[in-house]
N, C-alpha and C positions, 0 to 999 in steps of 0.2 A: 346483458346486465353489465352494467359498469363494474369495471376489477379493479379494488385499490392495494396501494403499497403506500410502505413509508419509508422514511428513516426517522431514526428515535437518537439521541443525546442528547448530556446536559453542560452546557447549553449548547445551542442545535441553531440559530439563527446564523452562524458563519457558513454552513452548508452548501456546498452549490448541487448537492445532488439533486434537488427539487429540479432545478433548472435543465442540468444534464435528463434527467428522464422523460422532464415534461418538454423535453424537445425532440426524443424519440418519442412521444407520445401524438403530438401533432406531426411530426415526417411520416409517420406510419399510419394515422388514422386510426388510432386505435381507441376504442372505446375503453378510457382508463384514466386513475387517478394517483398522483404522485407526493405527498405531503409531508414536510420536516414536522414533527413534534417532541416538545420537549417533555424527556420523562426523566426528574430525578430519581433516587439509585433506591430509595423506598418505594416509587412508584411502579418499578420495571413489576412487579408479579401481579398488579391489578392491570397493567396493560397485555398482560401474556397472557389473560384470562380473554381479554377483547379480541385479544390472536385468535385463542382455540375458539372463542363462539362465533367465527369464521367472517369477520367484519373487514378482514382482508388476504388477498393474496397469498401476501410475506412481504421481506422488506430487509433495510438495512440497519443495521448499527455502529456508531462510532463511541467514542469516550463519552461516560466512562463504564459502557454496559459489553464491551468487545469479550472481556472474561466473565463475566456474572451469567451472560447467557449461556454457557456451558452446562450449565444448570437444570437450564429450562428448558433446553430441546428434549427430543421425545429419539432424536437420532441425530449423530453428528457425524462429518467427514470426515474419517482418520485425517487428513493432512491437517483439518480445523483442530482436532485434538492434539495433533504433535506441534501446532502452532501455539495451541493454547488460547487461542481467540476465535470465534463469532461474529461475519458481518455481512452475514447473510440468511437469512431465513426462509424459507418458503413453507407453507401449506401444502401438505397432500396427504389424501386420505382422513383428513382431522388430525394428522400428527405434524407436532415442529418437526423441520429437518434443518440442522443448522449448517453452517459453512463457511467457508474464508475465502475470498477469491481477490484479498493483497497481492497472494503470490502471483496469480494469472497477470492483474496487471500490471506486476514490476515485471515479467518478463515479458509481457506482448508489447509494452512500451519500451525498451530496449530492442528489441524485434523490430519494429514500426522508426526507430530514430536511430539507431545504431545496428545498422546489420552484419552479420557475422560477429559478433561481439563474441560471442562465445567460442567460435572457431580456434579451438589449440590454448585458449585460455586455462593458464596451470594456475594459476595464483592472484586473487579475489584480494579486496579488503574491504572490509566489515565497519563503518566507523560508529559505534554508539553501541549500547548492548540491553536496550531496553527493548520494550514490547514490540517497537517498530521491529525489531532487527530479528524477530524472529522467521518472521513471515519470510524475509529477503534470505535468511539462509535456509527455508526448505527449499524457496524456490531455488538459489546456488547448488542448494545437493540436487536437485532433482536432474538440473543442467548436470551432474556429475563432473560441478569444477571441484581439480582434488585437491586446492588446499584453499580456506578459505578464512583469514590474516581477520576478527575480532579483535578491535582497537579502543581500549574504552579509559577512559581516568582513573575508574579502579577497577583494578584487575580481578575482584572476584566475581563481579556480574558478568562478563568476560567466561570469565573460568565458566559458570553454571550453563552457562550456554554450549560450552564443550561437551561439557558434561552431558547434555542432552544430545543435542544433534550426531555427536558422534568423532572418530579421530580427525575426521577433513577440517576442522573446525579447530583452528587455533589461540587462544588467549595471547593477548600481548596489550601493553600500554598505549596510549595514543602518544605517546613520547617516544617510543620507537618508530613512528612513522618513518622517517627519513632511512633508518637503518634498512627498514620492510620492502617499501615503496618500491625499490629500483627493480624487482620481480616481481610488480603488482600492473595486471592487465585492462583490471576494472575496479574503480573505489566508489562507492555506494555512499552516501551521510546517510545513515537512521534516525540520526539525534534530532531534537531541536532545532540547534546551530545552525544560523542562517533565517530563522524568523527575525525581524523586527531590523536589519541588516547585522546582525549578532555574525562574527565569524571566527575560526579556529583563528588559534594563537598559537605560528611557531610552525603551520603545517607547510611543507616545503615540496611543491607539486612536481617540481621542476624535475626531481630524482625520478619523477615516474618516467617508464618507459616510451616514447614517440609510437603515439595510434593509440596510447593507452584512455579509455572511457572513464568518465566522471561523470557520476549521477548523483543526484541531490533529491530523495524522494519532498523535500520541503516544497512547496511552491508557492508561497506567500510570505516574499517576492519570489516571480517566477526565474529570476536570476539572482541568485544567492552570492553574495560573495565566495564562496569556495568555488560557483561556475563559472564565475566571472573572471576569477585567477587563472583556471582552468584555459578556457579560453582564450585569455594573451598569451598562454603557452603554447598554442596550438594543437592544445588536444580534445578530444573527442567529447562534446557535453551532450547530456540529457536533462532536462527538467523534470517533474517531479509531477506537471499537469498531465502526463500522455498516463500516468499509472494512474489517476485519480479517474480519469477517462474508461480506461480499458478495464478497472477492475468491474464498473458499472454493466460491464454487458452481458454476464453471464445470472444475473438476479433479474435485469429485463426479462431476457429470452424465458426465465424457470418462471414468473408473473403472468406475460402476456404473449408469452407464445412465437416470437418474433426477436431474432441475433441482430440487436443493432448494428452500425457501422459506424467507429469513431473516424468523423471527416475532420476534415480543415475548418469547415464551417460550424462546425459545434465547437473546436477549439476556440475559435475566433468568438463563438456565441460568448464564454465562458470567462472568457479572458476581459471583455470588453464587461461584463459584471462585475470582473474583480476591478477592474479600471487600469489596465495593464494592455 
């Protein structure tokens, strides 16, 4: 019997997940089906009825249903709940099980492009303090980096995040960058910034440490002006496609039974649809 999955957001047409799956679906032979559908934010509870009368799998979610699904699962993963977000689902038993696997692939794509990154790493920064940024700081506590520098415009969304995660997690300005920076081993963008070629104004790379990592979860464009800075400085980049990548293999293997492998050649698949 054919097993399908989806991903659901609105709107849903920029997605390359169709593609990433439906490319582990033909390497692997697997008898199965992968489909973007768009469900605006009224529609999500007549579609969570098509979940439970068991018409699929499980599946993904992006904007703008990442927190509304908290809702609707039937069990979620403490880390999804200290995340506060949803973007994975699977069936079992007739129950939703919800989940978040951002964090897996921000750090297996650090892992996979920057190795050892983490070794001896005392001081992180955080730049943005939206919903992206929460995902990247369970995954930074889980690494047990102990201090980790949230940089944001205003400092109270900043703060609330302290607030939650706990003391490793420090509030500060994105104007303090330059002050912070010269103790900072790896700097993360969460924000926006850097879509459309938008970049920081004022951020001064250069104070970072020599070996220090720069990771841009954005990846449209795959080199961001913050990487690109980065990079004439000689220091350590990451892209933002290798987490788009690697969050996708743990919703595979919970679907159809089978741990994909993010290669060179799915990257290459991926890249060449976005026209990069």
């Amino acid at each position: 019997m054919t097993r399908k999955a989806f991903v659901i957001g609105h709107p849903i047409g920029h997605s390359k997940s169709p593609l990433i799956h439906g490319s582990w679906l033909r390497d692997y032979g697997i008898d199965g089906t992968y489909e973007a559908i768009d469900i605006a934010p009224e529609a999500l509870p007549e579609f969570i009825d098509r979940l439970r009368e068991g018409e699929f799998a499980g599946g993904n979610a992006t904007i703008p249903h990442k927190e509304a699904l908290l809702g609707h699962c039937d069990a979620v993963d403490p880390l999804a709940k200290d995340i506060g977000a949803v973007n994975t689902l699977e069936m079992r038993g007739g129950k939703i099980l919800g989940s978040n696997t951002d964090y897996l692939g921000f750090l297996a794509n650090l892992d996979a492009n920057a190795p050892g990154w983490d070794a001896g790493l005392k001081t992180a920064i955080v730049l943005g303090a939206g919903g992206a940024a929460r995902a990247i700081l369970a995954a930074l506590r889980a690494r047990n980096i102990p201090r980790v520098l949230v940089l944001n415009r205003g400092l109270a969304r900043a703060r609330n995040l302290a607030d939650h995660f706990g003391s490793s997690i420090v509030p500060a300005r994105l104007a303090d960058f330059s002050a912070l920076a010269p103790d900072a081993g790896l700097v993360v963008n969460t924000s926006s910034v850097g879509m459309g070629g938008s970049r920081f104004e004022g951020l001064d790379l250069a104070v970072l440490p020599a070996g220090a990592v720069v990771n841009d979860i954005v990846y449209t464009p795959l080199v961001t002006p913050l990487l690109a800075d980065a990079a004439t400085l000689g220091l350590r980049v990451v892209d933002g496609l290798g987490m788009l990548l690697h969050q996708a293999v743990p919703g595979f293997a919970a679907w159809f039974g089978v741990t994909p492998a993010v290669t060179p050649a799915l990257r290459e698949r991926v890249l060449q649809a976005m026209g990069q």
